[in-house]
N, C-alpha and C positions, 0 to 999 in steps of 0.2 A: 773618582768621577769617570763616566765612562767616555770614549771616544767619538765625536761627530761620526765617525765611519761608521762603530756599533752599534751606536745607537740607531741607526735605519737599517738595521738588518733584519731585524724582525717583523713580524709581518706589519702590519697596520692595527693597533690597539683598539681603534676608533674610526669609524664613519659615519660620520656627525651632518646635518642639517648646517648651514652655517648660523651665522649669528652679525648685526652689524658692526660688532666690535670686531670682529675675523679682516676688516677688509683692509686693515695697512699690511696685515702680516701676509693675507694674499695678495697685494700688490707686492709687496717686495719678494714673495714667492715667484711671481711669473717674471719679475727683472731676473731672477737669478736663472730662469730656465728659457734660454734662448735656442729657436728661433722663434717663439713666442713673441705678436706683438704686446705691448705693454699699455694695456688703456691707463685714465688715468686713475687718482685713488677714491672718486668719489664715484667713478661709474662701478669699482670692485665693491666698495660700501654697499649701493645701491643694490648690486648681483645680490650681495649676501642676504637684503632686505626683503627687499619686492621681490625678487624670483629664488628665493632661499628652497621652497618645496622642490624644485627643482636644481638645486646646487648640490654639490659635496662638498665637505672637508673630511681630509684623510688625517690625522692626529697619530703621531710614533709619540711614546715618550711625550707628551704634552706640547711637542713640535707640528703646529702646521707641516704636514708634506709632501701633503697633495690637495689640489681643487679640480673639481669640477663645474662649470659657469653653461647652466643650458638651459632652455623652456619650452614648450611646447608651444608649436605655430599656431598665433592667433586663428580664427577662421580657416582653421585645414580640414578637409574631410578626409584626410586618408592620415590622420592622429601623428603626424611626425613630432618627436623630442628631438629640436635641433640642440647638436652640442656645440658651444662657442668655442670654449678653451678648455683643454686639458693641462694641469700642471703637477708634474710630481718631481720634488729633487730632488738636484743632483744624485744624492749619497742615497736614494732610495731605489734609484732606475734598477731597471733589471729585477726586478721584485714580484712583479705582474700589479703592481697598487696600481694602474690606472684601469687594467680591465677589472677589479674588485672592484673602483667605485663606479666605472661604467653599469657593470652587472647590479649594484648595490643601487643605485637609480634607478634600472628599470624595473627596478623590483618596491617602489615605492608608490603610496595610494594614488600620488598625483601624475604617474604614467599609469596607469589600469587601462587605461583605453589608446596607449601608444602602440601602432600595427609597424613603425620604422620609425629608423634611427638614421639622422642626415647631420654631415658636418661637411668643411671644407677643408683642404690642406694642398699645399702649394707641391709638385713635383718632387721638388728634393727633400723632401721632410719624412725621410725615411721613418722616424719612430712612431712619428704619427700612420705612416704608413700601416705597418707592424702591430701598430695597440688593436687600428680598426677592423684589419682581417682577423686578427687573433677573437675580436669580438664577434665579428662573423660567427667563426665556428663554432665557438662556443653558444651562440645561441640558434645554431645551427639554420643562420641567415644566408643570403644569398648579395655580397658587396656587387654594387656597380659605382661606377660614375663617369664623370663627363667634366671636359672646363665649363665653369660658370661664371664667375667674376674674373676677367679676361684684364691683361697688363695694360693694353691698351684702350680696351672698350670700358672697363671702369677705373683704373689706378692711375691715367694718366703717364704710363711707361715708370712709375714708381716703387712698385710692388710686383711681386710676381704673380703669375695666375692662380686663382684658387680655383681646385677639383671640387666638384659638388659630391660628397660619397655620400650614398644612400644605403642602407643595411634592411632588408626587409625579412621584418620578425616572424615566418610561419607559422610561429604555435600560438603569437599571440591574434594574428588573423584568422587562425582557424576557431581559438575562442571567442572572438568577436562576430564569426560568421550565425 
């Protein structure tokens, strides 16, 4: 039998649509990948269900090992996929699996009309840092952002600030032009 270690060395076998049977095993995916908040397990159910067209799951070896939790903003005229949560484990990091399912999303019928790509991530959160530049260039976007949900002005001094990162997709705007 092979090793927890080996067996996430390989790339990603599968990038799957979820399903609502996925959502205990991506909840207990995102407990295991901190600094990840932790919704609960009916709101991951839920992600799988209703916004599935918009979700990942990354599958090694028949193992959940990565998700991605995101949708396209109601009433936006300028087509943003926000992304909520990225989760890939532990023994998988360093792989590039979370920009594969990034790229593997945008590339799915229910972003065709997506022109950018917006999520938040708090100062020190370097990986999330890291994944969303590395998605930049690869889709040879242009990253900005800005504080948006503020410690004080919405967390109540609880939480830290979350950056708004915005990724704006040129080739898929100049398709839509």
């Amino acid at each position: 039998m092979p090793s927890t270690s080996n067996m996430f060395r390989k790339p990603a076998t599968s990038l799957r649509t979820p399903r609502a049977e996925d959502g205990a095993a991506i909840w207990n995916l995102v407990r295991d990948c901190k600094p990840l908040d932790e919704n609960s397990m009916y709101c991951n159910l839920i992600q799988c269900d209703h916004f599935r067209d918009t979700c990942v799951v990354a599958e090694l070896n028949g193992q959940i090992a990565g998700w991605i939790s995101a949708y396209v903003v109601p009433s936006d005229e300028t087509r943003t996929l926000f992304v909520w949560q990225v989760a890939v484990a532990p023994a998988a990091r360093g792989t590039g699996l979370g920009a594969k399912m990034l790229q593997h999303l945008l590339r799915r019928d229910a972003c065709d009309e997506v022109e950018r790509l917006q999520t938040t991530i708090t100062s020190d959160n370097d990986a999330s840092w890291a994944l969303f530049r590395k998605l930049a260039r690869l889709e040879k976007g242009e990253l900005g952002h800005t504080a948006h949900y503020t410690r004080e002005g919405h967390f109540d001094g609880r939480h830290a600030t979350e950056h708004m990162v915005t990724i704006d997709l040129p080739e898929r705007m100049k398709k839509a032009a």
